[in-house]
N, C-alpha and C positions, 0 to 999 in steps of 0.2 A: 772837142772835150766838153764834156757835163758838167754846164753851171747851172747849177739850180736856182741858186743865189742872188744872179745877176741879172743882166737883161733877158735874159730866157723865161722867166717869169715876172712879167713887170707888173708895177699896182696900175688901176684906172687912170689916177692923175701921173703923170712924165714921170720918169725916172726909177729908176730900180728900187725894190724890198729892203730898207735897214732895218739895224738893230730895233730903234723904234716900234716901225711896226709892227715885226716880229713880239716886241713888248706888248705891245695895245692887244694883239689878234691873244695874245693869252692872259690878260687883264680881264678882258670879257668872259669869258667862262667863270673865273679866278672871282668876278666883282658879282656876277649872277648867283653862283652856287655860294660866295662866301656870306653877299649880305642877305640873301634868303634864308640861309640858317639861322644866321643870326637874330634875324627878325625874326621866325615861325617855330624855332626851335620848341620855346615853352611857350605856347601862349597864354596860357593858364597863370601864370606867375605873376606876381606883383614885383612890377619892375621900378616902382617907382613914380611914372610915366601918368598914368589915366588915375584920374580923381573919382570919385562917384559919392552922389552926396545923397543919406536920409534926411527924409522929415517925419518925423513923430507927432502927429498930432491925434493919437490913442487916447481916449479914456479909460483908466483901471477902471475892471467892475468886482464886486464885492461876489461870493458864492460858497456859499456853506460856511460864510463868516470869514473866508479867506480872500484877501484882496491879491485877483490875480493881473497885474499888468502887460497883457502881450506883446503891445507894442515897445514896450521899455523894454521889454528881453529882446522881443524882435531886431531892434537898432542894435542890443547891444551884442549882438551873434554878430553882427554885420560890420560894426565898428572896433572889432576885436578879434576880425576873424584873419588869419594869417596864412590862410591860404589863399584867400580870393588874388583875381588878377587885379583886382582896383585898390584905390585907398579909399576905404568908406572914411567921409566925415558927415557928423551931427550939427545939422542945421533949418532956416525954420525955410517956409515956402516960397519967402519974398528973395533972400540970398540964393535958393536950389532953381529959383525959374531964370533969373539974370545969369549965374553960372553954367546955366546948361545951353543958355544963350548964346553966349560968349566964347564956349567951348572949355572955361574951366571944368567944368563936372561932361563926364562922358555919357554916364548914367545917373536917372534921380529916380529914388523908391520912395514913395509917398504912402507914409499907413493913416488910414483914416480914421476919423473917431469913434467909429462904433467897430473897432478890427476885435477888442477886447470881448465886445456883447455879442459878437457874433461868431467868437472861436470857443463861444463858453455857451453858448446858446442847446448845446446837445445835451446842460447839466443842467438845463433849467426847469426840468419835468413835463413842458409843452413842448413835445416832439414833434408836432405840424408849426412851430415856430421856428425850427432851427434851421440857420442861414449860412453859408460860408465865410467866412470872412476873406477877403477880395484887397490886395496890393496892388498899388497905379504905379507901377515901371513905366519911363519914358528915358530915350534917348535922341541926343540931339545930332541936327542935322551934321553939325561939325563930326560926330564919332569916326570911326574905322567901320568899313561893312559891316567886319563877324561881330561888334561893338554889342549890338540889339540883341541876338541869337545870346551871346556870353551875357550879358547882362542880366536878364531873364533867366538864363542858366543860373546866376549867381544868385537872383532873386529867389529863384523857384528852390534852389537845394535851401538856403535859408528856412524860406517856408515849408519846405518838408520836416524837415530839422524840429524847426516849432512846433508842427502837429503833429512829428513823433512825440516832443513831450506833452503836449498838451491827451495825447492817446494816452502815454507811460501813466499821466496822472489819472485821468479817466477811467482804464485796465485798474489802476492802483488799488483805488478805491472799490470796484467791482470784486477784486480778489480777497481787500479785505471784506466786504460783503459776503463772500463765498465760506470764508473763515469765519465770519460768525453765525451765518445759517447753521455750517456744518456742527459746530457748536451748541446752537440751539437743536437741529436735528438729533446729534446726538442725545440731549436734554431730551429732549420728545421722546427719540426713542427710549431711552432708561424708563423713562416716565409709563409709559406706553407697555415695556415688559414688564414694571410692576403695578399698571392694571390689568395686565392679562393675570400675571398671577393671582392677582386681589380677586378677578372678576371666574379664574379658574376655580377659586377657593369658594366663591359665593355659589357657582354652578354648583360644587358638590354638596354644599350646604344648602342653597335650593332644593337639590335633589332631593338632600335628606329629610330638610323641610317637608317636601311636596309625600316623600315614603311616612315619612311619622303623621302629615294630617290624614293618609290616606290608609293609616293603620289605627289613626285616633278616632275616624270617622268608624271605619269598620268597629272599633268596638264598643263604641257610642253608642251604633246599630245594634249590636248584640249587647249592649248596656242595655238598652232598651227596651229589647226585645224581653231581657229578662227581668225589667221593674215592671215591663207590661203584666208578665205573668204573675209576678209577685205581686204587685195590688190587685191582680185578680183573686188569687189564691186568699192571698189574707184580706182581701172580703168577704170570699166564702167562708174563710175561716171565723171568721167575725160573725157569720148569719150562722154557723154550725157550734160558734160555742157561746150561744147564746142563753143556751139551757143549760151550761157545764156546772154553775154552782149547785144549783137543782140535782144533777145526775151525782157531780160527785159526794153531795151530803150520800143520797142513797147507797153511793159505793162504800163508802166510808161504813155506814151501820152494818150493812151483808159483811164489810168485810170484819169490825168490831164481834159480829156474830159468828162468823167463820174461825176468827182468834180463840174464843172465849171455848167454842169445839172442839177445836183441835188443841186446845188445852186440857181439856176436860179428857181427851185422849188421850193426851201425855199422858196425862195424875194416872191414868190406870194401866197402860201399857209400858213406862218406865219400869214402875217397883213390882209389876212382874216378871216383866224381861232381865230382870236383876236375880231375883232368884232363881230363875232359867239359870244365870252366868254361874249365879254361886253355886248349884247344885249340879252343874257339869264339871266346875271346876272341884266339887269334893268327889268327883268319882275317881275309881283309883287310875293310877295307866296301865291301858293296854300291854302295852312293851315291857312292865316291870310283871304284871301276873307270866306273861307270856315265858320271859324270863325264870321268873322263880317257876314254876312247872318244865322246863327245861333243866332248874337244876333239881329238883326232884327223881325226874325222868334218870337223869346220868347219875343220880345217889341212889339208885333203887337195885335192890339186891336180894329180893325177893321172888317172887314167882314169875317166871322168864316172861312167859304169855305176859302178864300185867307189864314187867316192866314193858316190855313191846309195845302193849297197847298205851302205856304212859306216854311211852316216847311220841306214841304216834299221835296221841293226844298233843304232846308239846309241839307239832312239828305245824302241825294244824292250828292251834292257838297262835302260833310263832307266825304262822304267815296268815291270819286273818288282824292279826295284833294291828298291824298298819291301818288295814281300813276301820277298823274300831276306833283307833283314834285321830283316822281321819274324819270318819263321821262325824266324832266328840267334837273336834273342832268347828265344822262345818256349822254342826248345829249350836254353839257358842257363837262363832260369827254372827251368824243370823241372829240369834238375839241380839246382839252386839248393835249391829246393821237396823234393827227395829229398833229398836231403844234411841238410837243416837237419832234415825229417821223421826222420826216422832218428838221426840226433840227439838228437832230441827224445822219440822213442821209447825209449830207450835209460836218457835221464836220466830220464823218467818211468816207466819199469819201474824203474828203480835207485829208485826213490823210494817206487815200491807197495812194491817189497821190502823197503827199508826201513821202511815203514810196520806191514806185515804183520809187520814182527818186532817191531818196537815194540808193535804191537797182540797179538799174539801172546805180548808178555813181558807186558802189561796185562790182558788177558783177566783172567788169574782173580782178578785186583782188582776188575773190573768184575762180575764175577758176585756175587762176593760185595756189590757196592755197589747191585747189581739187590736182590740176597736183603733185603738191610737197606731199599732203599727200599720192596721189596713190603711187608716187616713195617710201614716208619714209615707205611707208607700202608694198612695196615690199622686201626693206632691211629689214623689220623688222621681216619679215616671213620668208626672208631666214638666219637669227641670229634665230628666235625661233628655227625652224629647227635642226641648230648646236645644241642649246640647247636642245632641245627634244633628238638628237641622242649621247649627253655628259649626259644627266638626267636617259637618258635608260641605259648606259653603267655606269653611276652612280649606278644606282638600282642594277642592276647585279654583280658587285662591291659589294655594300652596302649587296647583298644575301650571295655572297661567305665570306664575311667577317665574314658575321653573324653568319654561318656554322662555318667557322675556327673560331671563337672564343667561339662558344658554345662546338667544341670540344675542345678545350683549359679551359675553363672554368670544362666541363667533368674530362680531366683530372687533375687538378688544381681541384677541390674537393678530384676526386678520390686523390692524392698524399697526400692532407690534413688529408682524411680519415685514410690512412692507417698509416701517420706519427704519428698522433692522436693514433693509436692504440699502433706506435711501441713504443712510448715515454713510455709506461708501462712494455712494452716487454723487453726493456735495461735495465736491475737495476743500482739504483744509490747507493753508500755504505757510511755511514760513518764511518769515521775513527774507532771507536769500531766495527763495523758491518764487516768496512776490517779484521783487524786482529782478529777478531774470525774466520771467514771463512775462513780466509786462512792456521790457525791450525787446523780447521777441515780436510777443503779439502786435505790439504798435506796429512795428517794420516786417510781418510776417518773411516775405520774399526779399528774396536778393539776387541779382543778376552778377556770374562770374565773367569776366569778360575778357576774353582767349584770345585776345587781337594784338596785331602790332600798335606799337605806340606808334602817337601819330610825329612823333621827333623822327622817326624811322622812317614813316612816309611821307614827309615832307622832305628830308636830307636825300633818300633814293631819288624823287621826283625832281628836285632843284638839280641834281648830280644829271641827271637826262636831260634837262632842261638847258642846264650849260654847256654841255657837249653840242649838242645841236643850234646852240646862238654860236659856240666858236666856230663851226663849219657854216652857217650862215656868213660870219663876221669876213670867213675866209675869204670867199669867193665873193664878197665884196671889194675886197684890196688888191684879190688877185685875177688872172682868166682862168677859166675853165681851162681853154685850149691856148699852148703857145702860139706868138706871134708867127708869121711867115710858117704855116704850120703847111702851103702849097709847093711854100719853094724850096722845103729843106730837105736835103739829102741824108737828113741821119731815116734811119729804119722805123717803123710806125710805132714798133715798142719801147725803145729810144725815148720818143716824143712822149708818150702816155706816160711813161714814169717820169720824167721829165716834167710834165703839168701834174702830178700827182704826188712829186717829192713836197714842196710847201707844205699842201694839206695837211702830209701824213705826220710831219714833220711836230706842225701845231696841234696834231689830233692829239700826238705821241705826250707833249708835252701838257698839253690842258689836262688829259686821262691823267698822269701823275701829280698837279698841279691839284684836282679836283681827290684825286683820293687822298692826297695828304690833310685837304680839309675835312673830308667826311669819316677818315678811318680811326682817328682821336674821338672824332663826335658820337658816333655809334659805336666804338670798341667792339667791333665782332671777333676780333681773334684772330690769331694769329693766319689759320687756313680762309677763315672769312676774309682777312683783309687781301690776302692775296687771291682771293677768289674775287674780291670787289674790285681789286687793280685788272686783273683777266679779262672781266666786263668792261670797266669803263674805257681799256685801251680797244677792245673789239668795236664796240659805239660809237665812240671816236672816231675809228677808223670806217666804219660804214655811214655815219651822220657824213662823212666826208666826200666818202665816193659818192653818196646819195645830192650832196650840192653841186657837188662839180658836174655832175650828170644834169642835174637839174636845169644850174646855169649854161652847160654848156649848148642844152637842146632848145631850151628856151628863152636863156638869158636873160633879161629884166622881170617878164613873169615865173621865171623860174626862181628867182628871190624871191617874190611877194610869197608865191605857193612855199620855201622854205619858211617866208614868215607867218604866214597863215599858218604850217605846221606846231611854230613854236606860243601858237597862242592856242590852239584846238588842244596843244600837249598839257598847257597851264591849265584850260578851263577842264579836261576832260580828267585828268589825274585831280583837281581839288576835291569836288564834287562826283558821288555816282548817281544822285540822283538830277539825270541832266535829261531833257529833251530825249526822244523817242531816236532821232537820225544823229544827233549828237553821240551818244550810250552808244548806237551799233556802231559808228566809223571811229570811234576811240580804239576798237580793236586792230582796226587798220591804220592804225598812226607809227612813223619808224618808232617811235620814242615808248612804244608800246611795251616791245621785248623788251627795252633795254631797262625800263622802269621792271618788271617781273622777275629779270635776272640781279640786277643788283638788289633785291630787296631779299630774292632767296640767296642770296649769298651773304646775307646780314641776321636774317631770322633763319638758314636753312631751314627753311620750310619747299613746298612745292614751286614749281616756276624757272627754275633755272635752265633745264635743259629747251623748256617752250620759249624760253627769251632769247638762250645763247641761238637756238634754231633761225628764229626771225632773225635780229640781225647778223647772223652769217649769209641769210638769204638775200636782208637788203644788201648786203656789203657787194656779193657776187652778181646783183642786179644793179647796183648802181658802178661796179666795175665793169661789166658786160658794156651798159649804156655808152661808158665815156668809150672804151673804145669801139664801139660799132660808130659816133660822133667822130672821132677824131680820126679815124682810117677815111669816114666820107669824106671831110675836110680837105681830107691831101690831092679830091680831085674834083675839079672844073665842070661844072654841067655847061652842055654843049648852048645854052641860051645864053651864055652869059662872052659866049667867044663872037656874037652879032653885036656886039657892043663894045664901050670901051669897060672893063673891068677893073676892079682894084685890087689888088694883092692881097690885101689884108684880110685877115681872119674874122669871119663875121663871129659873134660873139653869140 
């Protein structure tokens, strides 16, 4: 009959497997996985536990009239900070060097006196002076390992901390510089388009300048030209009416004498031509004789012939009547015409003569007003002159002007233009727009970081770690192979299950034991949690077969090498950055898969089917082993029948 139980699997020391140790062999797994959680779960966390102590021995330093104290903010990030793992406290150098001594204080950060002068050193305007400012972190011998690494973690995020604000303040100030350039840019530009304009407006008044002196000049030139002539002219005139008073006395007599003629012509050719008029006008008219013989003619009743020849008489009068008294007239005109000419003649010589004596008394007023205007028109041409060669030199003037101030103008656009552009080019910020970019820019980058928490890979790794001390712990208490495993009559599969029931027994139980601790602690869910019991019973169960093979081939070295496993699994799951032959044989470790699958059955992420593969591989390698050991067992190599032999089951 099949007792597992009893003496068929016995411990190392006499006597059969109780409840005890069946207690102990799952305590071990149970004390592994529980208080490594325990311990490693947060380590990040202020538990209470580790103390870390500042010292401040900073000088504020004064800058733009602002007194900034780093170190005083620095401590007090540190001793108000409620995330760190430690308890910062504020104390001087003589308490932080005895505590760190002593093992009170885990960590001590010591700021030094110039951390202020030298975090503010980039605002001091000497840029080949500026220095970092440098925190002394020490830990004591007494710490925890990762003590130093977290420490400095703790120290360093601090100090980023501070020279993000100390950048935020820095950015600050640069933006509000940005804000009032842009400000003043703007200023410049306005400025700058109403010199262009001012400078556009003088251009074209240069211009017009430079057209009116180059049209003042031109007629300066022909001013000139024509006072030239003119005091030519009226010098000559001056040397030709020299003799005027002389010439016109004698005009004046011929013409006195011409008057007095042609007077004397009058007196006799009027009151002729007068009776001329009157004795044309007593003659009778034409048209009325003409007439009255017409009516004669048509009253004649006498001798036919006569009247005939009457008639023919009237008919002929009658049409010569016209020009008779067109003649009469004619020659009444004409006297008319001579009368009045002669007249006329008469009062117009009376009038030369008069003139010519008037002229003749003026004469030498006029010469001399000749002589004076020749002179004023000598000065007058030699003042145009001047002028002409001040109008020319005006012009030329008025050109260069015209040029300097079109490039003037040139530039004075150009300046506008470009002010015009830079006024966009300067950002202007406000007040929210500052301090957002200035928390940006201090911290530009940020790293997102897609990983498992390391609560996840430490509870996976401890969960592997105690499976495999429980199948170590096993085949410490128990054999690989049953006793009398030569001389017993049950069947070879019998026996194998038979040294294989305990194991499975405790594997069974630590895998439920172990998931009850981790499945609370990572909460994966419902399918995860039963995906994590799936795994941890598979582990179990090949960590098992894997010792009892172990032990059973090699027995006492086959413990160490089960315990060498469980220290290669610790160091090679903490750390990846491990040694060159460390790094490659982590991958051949059992606790390999079994860490890959419980963790993708926690994150499902990748690795489940590569975990669950390996250990179903170990499981059917370390079953194959026991029983190919334990079928040899059952028989006697013939070296050992030249002797005396002992029964018992070597181990």
């Amino acid at each position: 009959m099949l007792k597992p139980f009893a003496d068929s699997a016995r411990a190392l020391s006499s006597g059969p497997l109780t409840w005890k140790t069946w207690a102990g062999l799952i305590a071990v797994p149970v004390l592994v996985m529980g208080l490594l959680t325990w311990a490693f779960w947060s380590p990040g966390t202020d538990h209470g536990t580790a103390a870390a102590a500042v010292v401040n021995n900073d000088e504020p330093v004064t800058v733009n009239g602002q007194t900034i104290p780093l170190g005083r903010q620095l401590a007090g990030n540190l001793t108000h900070n409620t995330d760190s793992a430690y308890t910062w406290l504020l104390t001087d150098a003589e308490d932080a060097a005895s505590g760190l001594a002593d093992g009170t204080y885990t960590a001590v950060v010591t700021i030094p006196p110039e951390f202020s002068a030298r975090g503010t050193s980039t605002a001091t305007g000497q840029p080949l002076d500026a220095t970092k400012a440098v925190l002394d972190v020490k830990t004591g011998a007494t710490s925890g390992v990762v003590d130093p690494a977290l420490s400095e973690q703790v120290g360093q995020a601090t100090r980023q901390a501070l020279n993000q604000q100390v950048v935020e303040t820095y950015l600050d100030n640069i933006y509000v510089g940005f804000t009032s350039i842009h400000g003043q840019v703007n200023q410049a530009a306005d400025g700058a388009g109403q010199l262009a304009d001012g400078s556009d407006k003088l251009r074209d008044a240069a211009g017009q300048l430079a057209d009116g002196a180059n049209q003042l000049a031109d007629g300066t030139r022909q001013l000139a030209s024509g006072s030239s002539e003119l005091s030519t002219g009226l010098g000559q005139a001056e040397k030709d009416t020299a003799r005027l008073p002389e010439l016109t006395r004698k005009l004046a007599d011929g013409a006195e004498q011409v008057a007095q003629g042609n007077q004397q012509l009058a007196d006799t050719v009027v009151p002729l031509a007068d009776r001329i008029i009157a004795a044309i006008d007593a003659l009778p008219s034409a048209e009325e004789a003409a007439d009255e013989i017409r009516r004669l003619a048509d009253e004649c009743t006498g001798v036919p012939e006569f009247c005939e020849d009457l008639k023919a008489v009237a008919d002929r009068v009658a049409a010569d009547a016209g020009k008779i008294g067109q003649a009469k007239n004619g020659i009444r005109d004409s006297a008319v015409q001579a009368r009045d000419a002669v007249n006329a003649l008469a009062s117009g010589a009376r009038q030369v003569a008069d003139g010519n004596a008037q002229l003749a008394g003026q004469a030498g007023k006029l010469t001399e007003g000749i002589a004076a205007a020749a002179e004023g028109a000598r000065r007058l041409d030699s003042g145009i002159r001047q002028a002409n060669s001040g109008a020319t030199e005006l012009a030329s003037g008025a050109g260069q002007l015209d040029n300097g101030v079109g490039k003037v103008d040139d530039g004075a656009q150009q300046l506008a233009g470009e002010l015009d552009k830079g006024r966009d080019q300067v950002p202007s910020y406000t007040d929210d727009e500052r301090a957002h970019l200035k928390t940006v820019a201090a911290d530009p980058t940020a790293a997102v970081v897609d990983g498992t928490p390391v609560g996840t890979l430490s509870v996976t790794l401890f969960a592997a770690l105690a499976l495999w001390a429980l199948a170590l712990a096993t085949y410490i208490v128990t054999r690989a192979v049953p006793d009398a495993v030569l001389t017993a009559r049950e069947p070879t599969w019998r026996i194998i299950v038979r040294a294989a029931l305990p194991g499975a027994t405790a594997a069974a139980l630590a895998a439920l034991a172990i998931s009850a601790i981790a499945i609370p602690v990572l909460k994966p869910g419902s399918a995860g949690a039963l995906g994590f019991l799936a795994v941890a019973l598979l582990a179990a169960f090949a960590f098992v077969a894997l010792n009892q093979a172990a032990t059973a081939i090699f027995g006492r070295a086959g413990r160490l090498a089960s315990l060498a496993v469980l220290v290669l699994g610790a160091a090679t799951g903490i750390l990846s950055t491990l040694p060159g032959p460390l790094y490659a044989l982590s991958d051949y470790l059992p606790t390999h898969g079994a860490v890959l699958a419980l963790r993708a059955t926690v994150t499902g992420g990748p690795g489940l089917l590569t975990g669950v593969a390996e250990l179903a591989a170990w499981l059917v390698l370390g079953t194959l082993a026991t029983i190919v050991v334990t079928d040899r067992r059952r028989y006697l190599p013939a070296r050992h029948l030249r002797r005396p032999a002992s029964l018992s089951a070597v181990e």
